[in-house]
C-alpha positions in Angstrom: -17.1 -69.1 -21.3 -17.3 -65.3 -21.9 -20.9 -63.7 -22.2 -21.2 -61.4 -24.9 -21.7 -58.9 -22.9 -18.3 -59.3 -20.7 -16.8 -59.3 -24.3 -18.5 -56.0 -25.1 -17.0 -54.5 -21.5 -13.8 -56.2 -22.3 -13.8 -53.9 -25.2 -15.2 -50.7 -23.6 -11.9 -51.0 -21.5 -9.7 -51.8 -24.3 -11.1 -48.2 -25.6 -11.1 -46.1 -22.6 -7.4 -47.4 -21.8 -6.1 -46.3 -24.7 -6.0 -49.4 -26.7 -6.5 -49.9 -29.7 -7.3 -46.1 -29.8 -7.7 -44.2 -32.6 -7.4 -40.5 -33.4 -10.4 -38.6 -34.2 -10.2 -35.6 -36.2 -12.3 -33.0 -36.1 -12.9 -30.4 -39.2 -11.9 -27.0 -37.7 -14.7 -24.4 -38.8 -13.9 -21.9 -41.3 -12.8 -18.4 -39.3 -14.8 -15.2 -40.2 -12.8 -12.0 -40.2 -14.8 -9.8 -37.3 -16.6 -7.0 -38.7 -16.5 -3.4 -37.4 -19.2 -3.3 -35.3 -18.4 -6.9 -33.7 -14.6 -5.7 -33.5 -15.9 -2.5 -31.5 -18.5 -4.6 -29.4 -15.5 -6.8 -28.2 -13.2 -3.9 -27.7 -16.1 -2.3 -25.4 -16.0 -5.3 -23.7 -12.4 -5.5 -22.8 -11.5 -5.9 -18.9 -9.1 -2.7 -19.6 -10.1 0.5 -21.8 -8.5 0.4 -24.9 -7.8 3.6 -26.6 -6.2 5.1 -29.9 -4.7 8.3 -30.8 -3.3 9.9 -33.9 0.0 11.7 -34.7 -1.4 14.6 -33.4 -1.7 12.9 -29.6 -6.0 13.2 -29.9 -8.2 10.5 -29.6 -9.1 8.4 -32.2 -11.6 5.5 -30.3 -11.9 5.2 -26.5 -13.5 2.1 -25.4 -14.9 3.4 -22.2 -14.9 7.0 -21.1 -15.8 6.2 -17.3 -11.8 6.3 -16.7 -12.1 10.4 -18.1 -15.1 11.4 -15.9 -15.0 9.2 -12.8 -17.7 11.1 -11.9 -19.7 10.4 -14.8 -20.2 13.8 -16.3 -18.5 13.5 -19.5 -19.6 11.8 -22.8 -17.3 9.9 -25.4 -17.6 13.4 -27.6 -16.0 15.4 -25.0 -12.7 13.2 -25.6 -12.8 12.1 -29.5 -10.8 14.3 -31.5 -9.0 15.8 -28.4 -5.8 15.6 -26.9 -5.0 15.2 -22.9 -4.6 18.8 -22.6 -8.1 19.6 -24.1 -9.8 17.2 -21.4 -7.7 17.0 -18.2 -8.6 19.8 -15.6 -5.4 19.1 -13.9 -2.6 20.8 -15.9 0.0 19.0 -14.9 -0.9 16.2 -15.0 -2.7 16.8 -18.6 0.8 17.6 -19.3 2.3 14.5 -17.8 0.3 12.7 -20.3 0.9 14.7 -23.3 4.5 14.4 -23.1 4.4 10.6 -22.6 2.6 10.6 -25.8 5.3 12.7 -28.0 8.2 10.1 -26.5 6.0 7.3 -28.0 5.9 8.7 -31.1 9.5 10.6 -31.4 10.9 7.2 -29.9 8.8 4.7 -30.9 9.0 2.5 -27.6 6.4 1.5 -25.4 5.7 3.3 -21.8 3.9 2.3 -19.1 3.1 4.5 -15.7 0.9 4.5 -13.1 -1.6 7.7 -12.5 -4.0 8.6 -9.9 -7.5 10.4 -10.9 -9.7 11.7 -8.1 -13.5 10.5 -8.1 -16.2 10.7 -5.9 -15.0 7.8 -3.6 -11.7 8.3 -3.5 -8.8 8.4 -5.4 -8.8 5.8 -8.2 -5.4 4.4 -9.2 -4.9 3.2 -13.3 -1.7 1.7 -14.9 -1.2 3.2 -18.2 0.7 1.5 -21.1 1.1 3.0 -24.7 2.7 1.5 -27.5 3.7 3.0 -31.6 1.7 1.9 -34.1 3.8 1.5 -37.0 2.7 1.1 -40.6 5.4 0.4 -43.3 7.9 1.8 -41.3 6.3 4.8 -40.4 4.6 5.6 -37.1 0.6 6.3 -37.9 -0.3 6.9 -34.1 -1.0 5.1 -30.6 -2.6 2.3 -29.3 -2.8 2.3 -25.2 -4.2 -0.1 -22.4 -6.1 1.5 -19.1 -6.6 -0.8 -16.2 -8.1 0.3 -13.3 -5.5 -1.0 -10.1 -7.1 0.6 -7.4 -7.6 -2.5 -5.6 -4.7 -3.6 -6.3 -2.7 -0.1 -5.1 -5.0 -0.3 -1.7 -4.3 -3.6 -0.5 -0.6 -3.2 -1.4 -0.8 0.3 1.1 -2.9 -1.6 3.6 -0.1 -4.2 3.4 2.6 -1.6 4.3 0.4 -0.2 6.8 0.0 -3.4 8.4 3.9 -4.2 8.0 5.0 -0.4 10.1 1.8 -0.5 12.7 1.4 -2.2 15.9 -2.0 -4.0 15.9 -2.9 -4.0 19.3 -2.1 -0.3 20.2 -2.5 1.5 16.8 0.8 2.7 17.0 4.1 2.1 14.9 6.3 -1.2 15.1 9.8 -1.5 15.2 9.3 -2.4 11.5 8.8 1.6 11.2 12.1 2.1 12.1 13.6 0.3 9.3 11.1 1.3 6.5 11.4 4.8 7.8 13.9 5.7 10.2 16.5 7.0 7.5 13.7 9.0 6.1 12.1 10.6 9.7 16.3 11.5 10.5 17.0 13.3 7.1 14.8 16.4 8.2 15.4 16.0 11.5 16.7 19.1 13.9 19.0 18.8 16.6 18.1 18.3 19.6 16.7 14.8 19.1 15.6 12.7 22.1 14.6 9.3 22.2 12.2 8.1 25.4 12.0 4.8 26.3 9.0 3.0 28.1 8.9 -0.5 30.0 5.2 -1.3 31.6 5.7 -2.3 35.4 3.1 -4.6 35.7 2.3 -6.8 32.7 3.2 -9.8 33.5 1.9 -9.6 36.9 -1.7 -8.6 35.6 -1.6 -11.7 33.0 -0.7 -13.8 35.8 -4.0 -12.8 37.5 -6.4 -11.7 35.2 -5.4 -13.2 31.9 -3.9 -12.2 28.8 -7.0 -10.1 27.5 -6.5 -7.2 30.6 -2.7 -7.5 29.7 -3.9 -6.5 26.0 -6.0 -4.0 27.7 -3.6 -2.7 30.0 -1.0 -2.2 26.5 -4.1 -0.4 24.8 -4.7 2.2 27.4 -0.9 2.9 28.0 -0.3 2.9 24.4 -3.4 5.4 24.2 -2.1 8.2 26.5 1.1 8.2 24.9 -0.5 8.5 21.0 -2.8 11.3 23.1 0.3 13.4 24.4 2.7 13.0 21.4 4.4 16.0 20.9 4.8 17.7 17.6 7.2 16.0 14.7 7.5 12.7 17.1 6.2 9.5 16.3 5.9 6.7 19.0 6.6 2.9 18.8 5.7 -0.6 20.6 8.7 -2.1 20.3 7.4 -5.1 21.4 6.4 -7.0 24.6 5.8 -4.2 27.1 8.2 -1.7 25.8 7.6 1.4 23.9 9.7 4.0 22.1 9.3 7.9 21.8 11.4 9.7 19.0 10.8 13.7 19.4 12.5 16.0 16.6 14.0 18.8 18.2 12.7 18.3 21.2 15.4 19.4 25.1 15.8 17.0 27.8 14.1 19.5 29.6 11.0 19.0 27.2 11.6 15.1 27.9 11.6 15.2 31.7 7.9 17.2 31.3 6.9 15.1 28.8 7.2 12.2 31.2 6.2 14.0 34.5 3.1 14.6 31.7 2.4 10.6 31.1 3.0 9.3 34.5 0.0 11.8 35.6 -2.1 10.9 32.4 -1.3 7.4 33.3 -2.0 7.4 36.9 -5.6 8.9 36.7 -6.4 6.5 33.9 -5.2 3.0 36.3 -8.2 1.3 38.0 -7.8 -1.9 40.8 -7.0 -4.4 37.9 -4.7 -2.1 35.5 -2.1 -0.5 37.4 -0.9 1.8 34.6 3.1 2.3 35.6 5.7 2.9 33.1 9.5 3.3 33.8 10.4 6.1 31.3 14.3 6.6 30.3 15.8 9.0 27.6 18.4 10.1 26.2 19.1 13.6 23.7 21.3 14.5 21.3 21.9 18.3 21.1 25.0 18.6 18.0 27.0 15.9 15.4 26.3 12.7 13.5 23.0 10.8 15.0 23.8 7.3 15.8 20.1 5.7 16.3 21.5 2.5 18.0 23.4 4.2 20.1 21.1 6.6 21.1 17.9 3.9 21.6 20.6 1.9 23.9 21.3 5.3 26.2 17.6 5.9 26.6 17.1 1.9 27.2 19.9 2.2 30.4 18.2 5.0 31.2 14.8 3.3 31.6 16.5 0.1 33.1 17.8 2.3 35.9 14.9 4.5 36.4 13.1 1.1 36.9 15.4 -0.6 39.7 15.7 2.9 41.2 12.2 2.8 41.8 11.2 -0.7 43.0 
């Protein structure tokens, strides 16, 4: 025989379950219309400054001036009643603005852009959107959104950064090639010589030392080259123990001193543990098209019998 109170759990369960549920409504509170001064404390209070302008392109409201005067010298009366060109120091880009204003209001489509504004730690980054605001067919002004993305725009560049540069050795990947390589060749000048590198004895000081002097060993030979880069070249760790020069109008005379240069520089910087040898290789291009691949596969030979020759 049930107790009353497994009866009163019985129905408890019946509840929570969903039996024998029943709807519960709930009268919704009347809505008050905000007034102006709560409308203007919540706009003040927007994650992004909000701003309006009239016909004229001058500012109507501005919810936060701090995105005028990053170096907070300015007051909200130095921008009401203005346009961009009466408050920017920078002309063109006052101008920049201006005009994006008139093609809101002579097309009456949104624009968006992103600007950059110098301040006192840096350079601050903000996305800029502007859209018509049309009464009764008729445009009456702007309405526009300011969010600071400097974050944002940082980590996005320390992500490319990251995505072109070697982290052990500080210099570019083979990743730069491919991001940049067509860009670096377009202002190039003939001759153009490519020096390849291959470290003698990595594997042999990993073998008996460990991985960390191998890392070592990379750093320092990756440090003389950075420290004797000729002008308009960049260098790369292609990976492993190999390394790439490109030089912009740079002889294969230039080249051959270049590498006399590092094997020096190399040599005085090699203690008992880090033997500091590289088997250099190049190959230049003095006139016609510039075939990378073909190039980087010369200078590779090159290297590959420079290092037999050698041993």
């Amino acid at each position: 025989m049930k107790t009353r109170f497994q009866r009163l759990e019985k129905m408890v369960h019946w509840r929570m379950c969903g039996k024998r549920r029943r709807k519960v409504h709930h009268p919704m509170a009347p809505i008050t219309p905000l007034g102006g001064e709560e409308m203007l404390m919540f706009m003040q209070r927007a994650p992004a400054n909000i701003f309006f302008k009239d016909t004229e392109c001058r500012y109507l409201f501005v919810s936060d001036v701090s995105t005028f005067f990053p170096c907070g010298e300015g007051q909200v009366e130095d921008v009401l009643g203005k346009n961009d060109l009466e408050i920017w120091n920078n002309e063109v880009q006052a101008r920049f603005y201006y005009e994006q204003d008139q093609k809101v209001l002579a097309t009456g489509k949104g624009t968006s852009y992103i600007t950059e504004v110098p301040r006192e730690d840096g350079t601050a980054y903000y996305q800029i959107k502007k859209n018509p605001v049309v009464l009764e067919g008729k445009i009456i002004g702007i309405v526009g959104l300011i969010g600071d993305i400097t974050e944002r725009v940082r980590l996005e560049k320390q992500a490319q950064n990251w995505a072109v540069h070697d982290e052990l050795t500080g210099l570019y990947n083979r990743n730069y090639l491919k991001v940049k390589g067509a860009e670096q060749l377009k202002g190039a000048i003939m001759p153009i010589t490519i020096i390849m590198g291959d470290c003698n004895y990595l594997k042999r000081v990993n073998d008996a030392y460990g991985h960390e002097y191998g890392d070592l060993l990379l750093k320092r030979v990756g440090r003389v080259i950075r420290e004797n880069l000729p002008p308009e070249s960049v260098a790369l760790r292609m990976g492993g123990d190999e390394f790439l020069i490109a030089c912009n109008h740079f002889s294969a005379e230039e080249a051959e001193q270049l590498i006399e240069r590092l094997h020096g520089e190399l040599a005085r910087q090699s203690d008992d543990r880090l033997k500091l040898d590289v088997a250099f290789g190049y190959h230049t291009v003095t006139e016609g098209p510039f075939d990378y691949i073909a190039v980087y596969h010369a200078a590779d030979r090159d290297m590959y019998r420079n290092k037999h020759k050698n041993r």
